[in-house]
KOLLO-819433 format. One record per residue (C-alpha): x, y, z; residue number from 1; residue in three letters. Coordinates in nm, 4 decimals, always signed. Each point is the difference from the previous one (the first is absolute). Example, Ala and Ser with C-alpha at 12.3 -4.5 7.8 and 13.67 -1.06 7.14 Angstrom:
<recs>
<rec c1="+1.2300" c2="-0.4500" c3="+0.7800" pos="1" code="ala"/>
<rec c1="+0.1370" c2="+0.3440" c3="-0.0660" pos="2" code="ser"/>
</recs>
This chain:
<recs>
<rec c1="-0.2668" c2="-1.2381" c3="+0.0815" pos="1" code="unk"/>
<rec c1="-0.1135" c2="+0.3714" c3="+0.0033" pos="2" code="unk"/>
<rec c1="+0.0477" c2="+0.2397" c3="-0.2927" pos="3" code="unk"/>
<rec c1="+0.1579" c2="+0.2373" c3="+0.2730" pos="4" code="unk"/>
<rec c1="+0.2912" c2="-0.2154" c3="+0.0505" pos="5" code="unk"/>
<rec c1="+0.0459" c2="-0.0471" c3="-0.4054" pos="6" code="unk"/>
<rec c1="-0.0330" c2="+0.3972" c3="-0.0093" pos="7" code="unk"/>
<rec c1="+0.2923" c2="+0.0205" c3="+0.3119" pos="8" code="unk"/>
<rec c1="+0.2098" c2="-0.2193" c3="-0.2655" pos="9" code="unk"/>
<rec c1="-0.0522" c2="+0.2078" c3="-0.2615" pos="10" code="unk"/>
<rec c1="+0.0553" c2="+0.3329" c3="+0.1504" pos="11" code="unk"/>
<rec c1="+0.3302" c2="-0.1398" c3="+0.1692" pos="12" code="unk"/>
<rec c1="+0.0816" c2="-0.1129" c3="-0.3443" pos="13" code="unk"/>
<rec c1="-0.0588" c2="+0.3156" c3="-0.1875" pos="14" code="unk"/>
<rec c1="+0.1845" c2="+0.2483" c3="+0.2670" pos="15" code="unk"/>
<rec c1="+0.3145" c2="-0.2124" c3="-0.0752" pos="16" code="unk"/>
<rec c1="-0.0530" c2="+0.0365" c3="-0.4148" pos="17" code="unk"/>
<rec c1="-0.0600" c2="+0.3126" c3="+0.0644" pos="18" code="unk"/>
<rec c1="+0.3707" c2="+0.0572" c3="+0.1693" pos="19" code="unk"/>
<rec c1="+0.1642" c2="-0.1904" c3="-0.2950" pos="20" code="unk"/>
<rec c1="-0.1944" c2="+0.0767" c3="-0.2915" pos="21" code="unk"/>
<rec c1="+0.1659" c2="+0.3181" c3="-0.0868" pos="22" code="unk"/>
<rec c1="+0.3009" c2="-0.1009" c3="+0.0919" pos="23" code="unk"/>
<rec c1="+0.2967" c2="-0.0032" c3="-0.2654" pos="24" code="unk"/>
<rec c1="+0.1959" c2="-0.3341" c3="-0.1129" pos="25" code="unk"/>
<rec c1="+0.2809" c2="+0.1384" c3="+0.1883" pos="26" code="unk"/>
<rec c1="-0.1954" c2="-0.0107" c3="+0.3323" pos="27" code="unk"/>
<rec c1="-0.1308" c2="-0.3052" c3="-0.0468" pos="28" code="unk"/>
<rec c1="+0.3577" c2="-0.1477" c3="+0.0520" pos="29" code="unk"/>
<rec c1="+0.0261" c2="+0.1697" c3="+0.3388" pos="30" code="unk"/>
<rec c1="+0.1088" c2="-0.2294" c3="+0.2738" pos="31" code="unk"/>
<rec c1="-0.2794" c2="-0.0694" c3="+0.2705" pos="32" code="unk"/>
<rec c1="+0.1098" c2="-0.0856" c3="+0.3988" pos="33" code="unk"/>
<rec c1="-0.0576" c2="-0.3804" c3="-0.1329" pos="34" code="unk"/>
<rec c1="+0.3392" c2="-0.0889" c3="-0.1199" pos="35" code="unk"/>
<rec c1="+0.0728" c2="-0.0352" c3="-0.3462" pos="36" code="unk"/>
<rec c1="-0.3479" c2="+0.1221" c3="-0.0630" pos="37" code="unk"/>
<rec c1="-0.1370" c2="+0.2718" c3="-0.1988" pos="38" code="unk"/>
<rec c1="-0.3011" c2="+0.2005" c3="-0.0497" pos="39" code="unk"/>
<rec c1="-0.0534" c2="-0.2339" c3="-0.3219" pos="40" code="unk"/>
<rec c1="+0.0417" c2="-0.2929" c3="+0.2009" pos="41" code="unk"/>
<rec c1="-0.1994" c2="+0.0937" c3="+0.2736" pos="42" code="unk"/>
<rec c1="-0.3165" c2="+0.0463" c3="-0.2482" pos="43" code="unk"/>
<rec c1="+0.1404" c2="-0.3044" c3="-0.2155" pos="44" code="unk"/>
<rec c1="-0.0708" c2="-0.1885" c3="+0.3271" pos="45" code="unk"/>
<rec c1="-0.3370" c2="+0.1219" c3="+0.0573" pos="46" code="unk"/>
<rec c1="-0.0752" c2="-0.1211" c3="-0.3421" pos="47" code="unk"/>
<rec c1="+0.1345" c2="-0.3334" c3="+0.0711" pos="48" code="unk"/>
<rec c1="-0.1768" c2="-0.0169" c3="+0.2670" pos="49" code="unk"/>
<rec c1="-0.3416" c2="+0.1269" c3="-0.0920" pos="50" code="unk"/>
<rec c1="+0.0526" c2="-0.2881" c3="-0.2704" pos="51" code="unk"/>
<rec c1="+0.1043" c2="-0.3060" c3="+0.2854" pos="52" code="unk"/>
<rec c1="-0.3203" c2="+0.1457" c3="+0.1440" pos="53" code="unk"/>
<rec c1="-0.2467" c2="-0.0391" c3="-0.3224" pos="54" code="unk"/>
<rec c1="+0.1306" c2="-0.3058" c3="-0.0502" pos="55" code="unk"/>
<rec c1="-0.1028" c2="-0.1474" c3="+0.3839" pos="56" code="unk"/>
<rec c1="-0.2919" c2="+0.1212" c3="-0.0655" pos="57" code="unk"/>
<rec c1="-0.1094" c2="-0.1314" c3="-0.3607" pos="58" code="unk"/>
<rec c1="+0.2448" c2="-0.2884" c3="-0.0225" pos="59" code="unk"/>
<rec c1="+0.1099" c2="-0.1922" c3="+0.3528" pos="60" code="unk"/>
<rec c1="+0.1816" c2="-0.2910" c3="-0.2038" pos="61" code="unk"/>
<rec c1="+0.1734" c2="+0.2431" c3="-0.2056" pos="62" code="unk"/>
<rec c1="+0.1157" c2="+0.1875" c3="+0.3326" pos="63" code="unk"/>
<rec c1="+0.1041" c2="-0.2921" c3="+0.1811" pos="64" code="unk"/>
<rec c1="+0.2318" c2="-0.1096" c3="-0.3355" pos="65" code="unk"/>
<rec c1="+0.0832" c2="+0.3707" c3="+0.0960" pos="66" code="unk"/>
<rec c1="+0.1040" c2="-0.0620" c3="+0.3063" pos="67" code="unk"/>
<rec c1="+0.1780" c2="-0.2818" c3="-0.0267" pos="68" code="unk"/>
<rec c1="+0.2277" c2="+0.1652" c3="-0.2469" pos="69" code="unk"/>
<rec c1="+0.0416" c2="+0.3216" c3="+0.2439" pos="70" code="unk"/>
<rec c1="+0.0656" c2="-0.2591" c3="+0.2974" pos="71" code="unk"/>
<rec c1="+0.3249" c2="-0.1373" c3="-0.1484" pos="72" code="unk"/>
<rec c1="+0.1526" c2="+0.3648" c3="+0.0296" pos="73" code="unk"/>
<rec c1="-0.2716" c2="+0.2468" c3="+0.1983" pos="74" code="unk"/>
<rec c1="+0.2205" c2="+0.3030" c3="-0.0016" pos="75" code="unk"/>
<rec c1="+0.1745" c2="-0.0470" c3="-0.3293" pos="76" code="unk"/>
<rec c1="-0.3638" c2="-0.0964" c3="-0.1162" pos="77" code="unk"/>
<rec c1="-0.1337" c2="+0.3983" c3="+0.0531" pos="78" code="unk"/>
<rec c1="+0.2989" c2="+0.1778" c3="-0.0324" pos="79" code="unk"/>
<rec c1="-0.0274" c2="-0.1701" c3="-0.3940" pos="80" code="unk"/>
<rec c1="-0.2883" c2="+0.1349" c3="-0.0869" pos="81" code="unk"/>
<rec c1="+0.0885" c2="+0.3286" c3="+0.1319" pos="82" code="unk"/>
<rec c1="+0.2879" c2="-0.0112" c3="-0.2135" pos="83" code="unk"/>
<rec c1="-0.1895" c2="-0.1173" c3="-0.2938" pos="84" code="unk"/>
<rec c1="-0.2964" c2="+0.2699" c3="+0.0642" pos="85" code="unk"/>
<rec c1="+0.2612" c2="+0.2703" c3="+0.0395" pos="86" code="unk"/>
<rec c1="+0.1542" c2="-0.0644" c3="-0.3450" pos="87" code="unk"/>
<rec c1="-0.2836" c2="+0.1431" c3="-0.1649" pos="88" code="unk"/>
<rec c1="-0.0473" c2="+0.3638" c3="-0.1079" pos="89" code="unk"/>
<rec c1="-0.1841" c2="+0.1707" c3="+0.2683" pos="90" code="unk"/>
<rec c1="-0.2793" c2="+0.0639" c3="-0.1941" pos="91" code="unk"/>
<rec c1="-0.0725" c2="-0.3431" c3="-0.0362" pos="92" code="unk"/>
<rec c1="+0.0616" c2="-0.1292" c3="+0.3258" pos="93" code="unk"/>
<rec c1="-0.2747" c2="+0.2701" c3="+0.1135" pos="94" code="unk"/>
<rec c1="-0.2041" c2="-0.1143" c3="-0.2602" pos="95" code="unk"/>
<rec c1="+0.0450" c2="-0.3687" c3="+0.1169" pos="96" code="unk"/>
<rec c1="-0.0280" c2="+0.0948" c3="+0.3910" pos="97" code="unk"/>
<rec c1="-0.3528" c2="+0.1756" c3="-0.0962" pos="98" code="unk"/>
<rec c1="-0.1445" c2="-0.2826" c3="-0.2170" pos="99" code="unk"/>
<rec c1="+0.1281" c2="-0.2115" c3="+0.2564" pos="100" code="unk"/>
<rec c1="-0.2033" c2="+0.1205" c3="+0.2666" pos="101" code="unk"/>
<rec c1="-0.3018" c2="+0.0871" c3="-0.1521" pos="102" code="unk"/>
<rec c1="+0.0187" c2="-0.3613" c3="-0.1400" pos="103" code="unk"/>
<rec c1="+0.0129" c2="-0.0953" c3="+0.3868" pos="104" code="unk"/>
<rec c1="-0.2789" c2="+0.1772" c3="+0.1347" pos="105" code="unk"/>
<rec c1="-0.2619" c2="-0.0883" c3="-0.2308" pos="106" code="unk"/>
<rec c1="+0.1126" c2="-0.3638" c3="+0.1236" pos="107" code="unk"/>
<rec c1="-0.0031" c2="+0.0508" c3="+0.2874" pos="108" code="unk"/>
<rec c1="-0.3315" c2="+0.1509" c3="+0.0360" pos="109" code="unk"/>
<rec c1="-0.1494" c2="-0.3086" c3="-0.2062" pos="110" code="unk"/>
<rec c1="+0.1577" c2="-0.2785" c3="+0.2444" pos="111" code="unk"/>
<rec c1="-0.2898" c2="-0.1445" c3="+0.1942" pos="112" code="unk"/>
<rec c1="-0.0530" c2="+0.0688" c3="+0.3677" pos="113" code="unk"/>
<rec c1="+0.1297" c2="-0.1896" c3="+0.2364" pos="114" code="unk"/>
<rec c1="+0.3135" c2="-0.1211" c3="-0.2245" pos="115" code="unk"/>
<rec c1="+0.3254" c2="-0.0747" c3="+0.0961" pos="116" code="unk"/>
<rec c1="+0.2933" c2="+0.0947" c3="-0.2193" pos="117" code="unk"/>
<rec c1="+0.3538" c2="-0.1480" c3="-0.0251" pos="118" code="unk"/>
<rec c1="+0.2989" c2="+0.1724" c3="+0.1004" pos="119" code="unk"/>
<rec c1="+0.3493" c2="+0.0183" c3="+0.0545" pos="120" code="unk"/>
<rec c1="-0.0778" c2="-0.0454" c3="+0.3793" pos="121" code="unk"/>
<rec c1="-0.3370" c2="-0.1342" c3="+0.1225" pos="122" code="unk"/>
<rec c1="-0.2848" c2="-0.0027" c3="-0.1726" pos="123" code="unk"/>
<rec c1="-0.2252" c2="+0.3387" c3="-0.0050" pos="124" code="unk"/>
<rec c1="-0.2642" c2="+0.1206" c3="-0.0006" pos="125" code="unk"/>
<rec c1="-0.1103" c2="+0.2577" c3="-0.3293" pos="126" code="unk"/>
<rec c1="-0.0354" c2="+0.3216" c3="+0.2598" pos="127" code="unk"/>
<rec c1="+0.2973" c2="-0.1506" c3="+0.1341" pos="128" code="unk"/>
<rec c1="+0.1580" c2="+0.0058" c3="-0.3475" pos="129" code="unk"/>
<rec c1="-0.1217" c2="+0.3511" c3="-0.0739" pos="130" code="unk"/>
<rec c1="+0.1709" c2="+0.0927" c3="+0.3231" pos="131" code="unk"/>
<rec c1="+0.3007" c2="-0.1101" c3="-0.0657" pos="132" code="unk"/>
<rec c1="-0.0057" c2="+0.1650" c3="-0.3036" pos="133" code="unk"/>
<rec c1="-0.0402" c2="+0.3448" c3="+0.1134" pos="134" code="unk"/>
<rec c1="+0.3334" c2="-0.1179" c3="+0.2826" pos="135" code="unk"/>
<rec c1="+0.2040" c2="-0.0512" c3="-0.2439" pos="136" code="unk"/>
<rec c1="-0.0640" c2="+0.2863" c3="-0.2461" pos="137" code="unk"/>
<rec c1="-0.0209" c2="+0.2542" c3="+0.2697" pos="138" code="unk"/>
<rec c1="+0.3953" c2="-0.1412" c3="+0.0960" pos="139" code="unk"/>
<rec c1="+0.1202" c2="-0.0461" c3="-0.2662" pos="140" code="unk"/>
<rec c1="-0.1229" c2="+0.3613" c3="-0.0623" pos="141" code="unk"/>
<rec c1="+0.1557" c2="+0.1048" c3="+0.2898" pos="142" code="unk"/>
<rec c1="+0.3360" c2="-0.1125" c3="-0.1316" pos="143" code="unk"/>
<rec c1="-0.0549" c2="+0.2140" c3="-0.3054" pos="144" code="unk"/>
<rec c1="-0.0999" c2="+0.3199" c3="+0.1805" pos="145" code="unk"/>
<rec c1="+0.3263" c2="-0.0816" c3="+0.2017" pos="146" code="unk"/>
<rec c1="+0.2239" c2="+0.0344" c3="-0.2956" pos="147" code="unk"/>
<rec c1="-0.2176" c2="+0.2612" c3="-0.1428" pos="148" code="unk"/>
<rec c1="+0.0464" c2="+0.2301" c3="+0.2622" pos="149" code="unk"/>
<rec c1="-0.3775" c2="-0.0072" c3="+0.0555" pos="150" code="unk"/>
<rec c1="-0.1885" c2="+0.0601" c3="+0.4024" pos="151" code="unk"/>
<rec c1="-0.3487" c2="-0.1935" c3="-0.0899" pos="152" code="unk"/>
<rec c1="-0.3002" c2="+0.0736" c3="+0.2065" pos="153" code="unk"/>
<rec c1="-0.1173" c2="-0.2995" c3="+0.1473" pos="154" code="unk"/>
<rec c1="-0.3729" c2="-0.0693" c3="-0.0628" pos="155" code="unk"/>
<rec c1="-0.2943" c2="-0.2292" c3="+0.1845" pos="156" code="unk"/>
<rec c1="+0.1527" c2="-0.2892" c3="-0.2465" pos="157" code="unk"/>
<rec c1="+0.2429" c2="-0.0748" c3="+0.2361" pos="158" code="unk"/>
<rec c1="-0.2938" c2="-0.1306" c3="+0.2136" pos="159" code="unk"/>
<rec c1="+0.0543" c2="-0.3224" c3="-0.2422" pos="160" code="unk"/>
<rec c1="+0.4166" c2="+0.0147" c3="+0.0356" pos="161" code="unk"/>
<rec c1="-0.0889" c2="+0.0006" c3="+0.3942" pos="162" code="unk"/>
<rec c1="-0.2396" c2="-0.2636" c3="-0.0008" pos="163" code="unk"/>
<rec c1="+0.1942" c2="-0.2802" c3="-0.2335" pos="164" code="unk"/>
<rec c1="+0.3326" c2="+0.0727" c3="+0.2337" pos="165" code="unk"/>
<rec c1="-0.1897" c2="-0.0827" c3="+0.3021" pos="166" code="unk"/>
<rec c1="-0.1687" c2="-0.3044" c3="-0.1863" pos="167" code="unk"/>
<rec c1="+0.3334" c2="-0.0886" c3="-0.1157" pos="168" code="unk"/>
<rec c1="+0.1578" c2="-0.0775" c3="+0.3439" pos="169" code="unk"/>
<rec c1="+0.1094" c2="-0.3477" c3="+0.0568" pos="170" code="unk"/>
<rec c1="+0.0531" c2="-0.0602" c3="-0.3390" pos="171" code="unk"/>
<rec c1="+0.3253" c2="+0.2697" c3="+0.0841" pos="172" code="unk"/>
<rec c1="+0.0727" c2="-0.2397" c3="+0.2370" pos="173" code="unk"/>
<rec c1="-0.0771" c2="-0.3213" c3="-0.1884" pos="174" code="unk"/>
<rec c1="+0.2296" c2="+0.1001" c3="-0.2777" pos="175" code="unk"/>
<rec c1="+0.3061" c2="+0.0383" c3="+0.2172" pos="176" code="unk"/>
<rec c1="-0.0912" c2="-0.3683" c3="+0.1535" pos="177" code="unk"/>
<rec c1="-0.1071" c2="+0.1964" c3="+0.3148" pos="178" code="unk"/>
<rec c1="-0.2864" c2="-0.1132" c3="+0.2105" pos="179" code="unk"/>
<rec c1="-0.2615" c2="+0.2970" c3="+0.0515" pos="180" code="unk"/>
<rec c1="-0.1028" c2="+0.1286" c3="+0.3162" pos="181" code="unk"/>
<rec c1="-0.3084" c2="-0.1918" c3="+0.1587" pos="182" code="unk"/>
<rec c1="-0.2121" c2="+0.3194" c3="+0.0817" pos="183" code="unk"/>
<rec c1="-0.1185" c2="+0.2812" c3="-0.2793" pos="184" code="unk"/>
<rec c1="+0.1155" c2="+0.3618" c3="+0.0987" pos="185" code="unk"/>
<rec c1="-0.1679" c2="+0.3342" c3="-0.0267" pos="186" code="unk"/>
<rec c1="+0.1095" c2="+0.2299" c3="-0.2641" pos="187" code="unk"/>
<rec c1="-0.1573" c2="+0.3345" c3="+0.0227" pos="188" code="unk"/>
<rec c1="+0.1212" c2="+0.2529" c3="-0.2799" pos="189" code="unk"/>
<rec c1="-0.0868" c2="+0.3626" c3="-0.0556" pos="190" code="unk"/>
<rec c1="-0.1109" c2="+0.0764" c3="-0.3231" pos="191" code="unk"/>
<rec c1="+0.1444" c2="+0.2771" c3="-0.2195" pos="192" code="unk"/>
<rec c1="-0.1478" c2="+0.2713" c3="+0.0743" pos="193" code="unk"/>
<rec c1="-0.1498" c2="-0.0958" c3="+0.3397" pos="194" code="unk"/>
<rec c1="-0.3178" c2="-0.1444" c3="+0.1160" pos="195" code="unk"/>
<rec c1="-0.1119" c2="-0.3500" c3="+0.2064" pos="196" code="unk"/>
<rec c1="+0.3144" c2="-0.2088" c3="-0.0417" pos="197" code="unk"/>
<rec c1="-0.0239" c2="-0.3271" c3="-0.2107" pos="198" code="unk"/>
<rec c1="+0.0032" c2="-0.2535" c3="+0.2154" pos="199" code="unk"/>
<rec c1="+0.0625" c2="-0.3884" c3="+0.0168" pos="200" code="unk"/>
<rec c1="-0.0153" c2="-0.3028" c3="+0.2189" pos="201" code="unk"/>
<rec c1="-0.1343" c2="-0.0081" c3="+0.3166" pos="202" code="unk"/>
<rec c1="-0.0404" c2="+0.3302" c3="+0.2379" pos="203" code="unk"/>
<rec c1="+0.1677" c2="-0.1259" c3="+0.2508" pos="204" code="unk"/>
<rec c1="+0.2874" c2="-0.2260" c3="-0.1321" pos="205" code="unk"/>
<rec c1="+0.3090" c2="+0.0259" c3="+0.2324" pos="206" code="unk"/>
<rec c1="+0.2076" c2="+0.0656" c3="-0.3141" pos="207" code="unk"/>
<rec c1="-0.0250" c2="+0.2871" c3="-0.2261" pos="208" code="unk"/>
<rec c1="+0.1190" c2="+0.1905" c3="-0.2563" pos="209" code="unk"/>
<rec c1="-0.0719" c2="+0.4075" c3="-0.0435" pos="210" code="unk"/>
<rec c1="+0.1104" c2="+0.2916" c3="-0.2525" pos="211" code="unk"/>
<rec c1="-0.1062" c2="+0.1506" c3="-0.3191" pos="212" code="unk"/>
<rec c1="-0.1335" c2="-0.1657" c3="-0.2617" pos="213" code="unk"/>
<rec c1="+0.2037" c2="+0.0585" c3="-0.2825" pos="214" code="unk"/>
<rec c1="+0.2762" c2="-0.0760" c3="+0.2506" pos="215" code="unk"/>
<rec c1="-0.0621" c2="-0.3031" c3="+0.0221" pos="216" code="unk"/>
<rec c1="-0.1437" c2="-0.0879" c3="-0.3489" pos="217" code="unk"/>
<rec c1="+0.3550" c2="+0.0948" c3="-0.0938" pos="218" code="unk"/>
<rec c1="+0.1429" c2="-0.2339" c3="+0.2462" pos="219" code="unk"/>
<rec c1="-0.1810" c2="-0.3360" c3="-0.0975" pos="220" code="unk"/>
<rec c1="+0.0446" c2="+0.1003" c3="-0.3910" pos="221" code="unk"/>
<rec c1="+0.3813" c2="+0.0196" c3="+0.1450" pos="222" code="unk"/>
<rec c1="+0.0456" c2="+0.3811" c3="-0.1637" pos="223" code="unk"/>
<rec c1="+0.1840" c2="+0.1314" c3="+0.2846" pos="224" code="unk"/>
<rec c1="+0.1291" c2="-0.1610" c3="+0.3425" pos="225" code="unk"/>
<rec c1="-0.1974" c2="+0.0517" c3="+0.3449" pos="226" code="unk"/>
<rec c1="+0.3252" c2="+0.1614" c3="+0.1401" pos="227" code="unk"/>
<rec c1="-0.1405" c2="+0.3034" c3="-0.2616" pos="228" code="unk"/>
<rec c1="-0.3611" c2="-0.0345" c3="+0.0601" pos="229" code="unk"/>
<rec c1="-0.2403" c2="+0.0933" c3="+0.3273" pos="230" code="unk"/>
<rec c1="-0.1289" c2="-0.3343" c3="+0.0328" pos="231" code="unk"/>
<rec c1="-0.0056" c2="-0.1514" c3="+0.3418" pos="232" code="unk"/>
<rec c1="-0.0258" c2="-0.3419" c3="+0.1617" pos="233" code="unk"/>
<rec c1="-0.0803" c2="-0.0644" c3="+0.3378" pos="234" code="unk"/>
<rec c1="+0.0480" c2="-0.3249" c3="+0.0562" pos="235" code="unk"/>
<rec c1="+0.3104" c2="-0.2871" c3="-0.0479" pos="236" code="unk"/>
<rec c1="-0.1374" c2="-0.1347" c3="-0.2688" pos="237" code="unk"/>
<rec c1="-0.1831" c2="+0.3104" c3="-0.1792" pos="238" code="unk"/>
<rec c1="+0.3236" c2="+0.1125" c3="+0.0156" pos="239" code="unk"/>
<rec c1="+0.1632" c2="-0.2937" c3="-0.1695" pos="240" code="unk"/>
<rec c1="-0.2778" c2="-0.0069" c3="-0.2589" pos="241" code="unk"/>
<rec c1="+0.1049" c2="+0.3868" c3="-0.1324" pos="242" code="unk"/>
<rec c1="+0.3147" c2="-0.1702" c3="-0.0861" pos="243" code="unk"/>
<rec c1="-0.0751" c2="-0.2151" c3="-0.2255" pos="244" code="unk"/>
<rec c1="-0.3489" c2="+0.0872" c3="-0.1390" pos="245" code="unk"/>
<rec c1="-0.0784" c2="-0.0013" c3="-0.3586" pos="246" code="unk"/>
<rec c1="-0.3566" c2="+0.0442" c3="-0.1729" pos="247" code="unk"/>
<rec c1="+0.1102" c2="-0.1972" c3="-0.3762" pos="248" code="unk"/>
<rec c1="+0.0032" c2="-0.3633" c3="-0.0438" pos="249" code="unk"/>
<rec c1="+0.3468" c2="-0.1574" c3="-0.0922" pos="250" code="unk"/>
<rec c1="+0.3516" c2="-0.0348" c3="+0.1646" pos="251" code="unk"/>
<rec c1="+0.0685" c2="+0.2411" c3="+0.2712" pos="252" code="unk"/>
<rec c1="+0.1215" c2="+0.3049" c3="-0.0764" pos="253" code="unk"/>
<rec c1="+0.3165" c2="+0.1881" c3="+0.0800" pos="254" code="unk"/>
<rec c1="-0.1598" c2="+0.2899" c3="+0.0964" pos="255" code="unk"/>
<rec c1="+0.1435" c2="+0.3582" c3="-0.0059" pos="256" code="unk"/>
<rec c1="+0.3072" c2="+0.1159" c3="+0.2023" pos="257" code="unk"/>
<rec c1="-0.0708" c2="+0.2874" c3="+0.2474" pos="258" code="unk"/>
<rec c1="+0.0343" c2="+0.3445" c3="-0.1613" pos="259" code="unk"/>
<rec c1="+0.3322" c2="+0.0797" c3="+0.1815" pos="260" code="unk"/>
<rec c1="+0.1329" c2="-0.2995" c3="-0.0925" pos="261" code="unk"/>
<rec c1="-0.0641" c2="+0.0402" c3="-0.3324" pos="262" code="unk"/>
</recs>
């Protein structure tokens, strides 16, 4: 795995601590668009998360034990340790999110090449789990700058958001019990702030799938509905995919309820 992708990580890491770190206890209980959610449990869940992580990669029996205990009740199963992560002065849940992840990158960087790592969906590979990573904390920031009244600037890092919700195609379909289309699509997004698009599948698929990049990175991370974003299929079954797309491993999620419905 390359040290730029760790670096990505980190840097996607640190622009979210740097949003909550001055923040006082009272803002820390501010409700994020996830419901029941707060700031706290939005970072509480990062932790968690980062720790599911360094555990998949240092200890695959203790993850699968871990899995078969988050199996018997997969939503109940996160929202807990949100809760539980939450509960704790914010000082200490920073503390714990930053140990946490430091704890998980030196891991990750000392996992042999070529290894495959356990997770709550299939198998990955350590890139793979670096990349998902940076997804997650970059939406689940998202959610914070939401409630937080915050306009982020979106970076080159969403070049890794793009990639693993393109990557992460028919398992959005294999999760509903839907069969996948046969053929890949193009997706060609523009990047923020311009230049060659970033482009996947084949040039000249008869299905594709156009727009922004942070559009989209916001519609497979599920932070805002594609009736509110400048995403575009052409195609049946492009189109069908922007309904139900989702870049994180688990159940499939609810999504977000277009902004004038909301």
């Amino acid at each position: 795995m390359s040290d730029a992708l760790l670096t990505d990580l980190r840097d996607e890491s640190e622009e979210l601590d740097r949003l909550v770190a001055g923040l006082d206890p009272d803002a820390w209980a501010t409700f994020t668009p996830a419901p029941g959610w707060t700031v706290a449990h939005q970072i509480a869940h990062l932790a968690w998360t980062d720790d599911a992580a360094l555990l998949a990669a240092t200890d695959p029996a203790g993850f699968a034990a871990h899995v078969a205990q988050a199996l018997k009740d997969p939503d109940g199963f996160v929202d807990e340790g949100a809760e539980e992560g939450a509960a704790r002065p914010p000082a200490a849940l920073l503390d714990r999110w930053r140990t946490g992840r430091a704890r998980l990158a030196g891991a990750l960087a000392a996992v042999p090449a070529g290894t495959r790592l356990p997770w709550y969906g299939p198998p990955m590979s350590v890139a793979s789990m670096a990349t998902a990573r940076l997804m997650e904390t970059w939406a689940h920031g998202q959610d914070v700058a939401d409630a937080l009244g915050v306009t982020r600037a979106p970076s080159a890092r969403l070049r890794h958001v793009a990639h693993i919700g393109v990557r992460a195609r028919d398992y959005a379909y294999a999760v509903r019990g839907l069969t996948p289309p046969a053929a890949p699509f193009r997706v060609e997004l523009t990047p923020p702030g311009g230049g060659p698009p970033w482009t996947y599948g084949p040039e000249d698929a008869a299905q594709r799938i156009t727009g922004p990049a942070h559009d989209f990175c916001l519609l497979v991370t599920q932070r805002a509905h594609r009736a509110d974003l400048a995403v575009l299929a052409h195609g049946p079954d492009a189109d069908r995919w922007l309904d139900i797309a989702q870049a994180f491993a688990g159940p499939a999620g609810p999504g977000r309820a277009p902004r004038g419905d909301a």
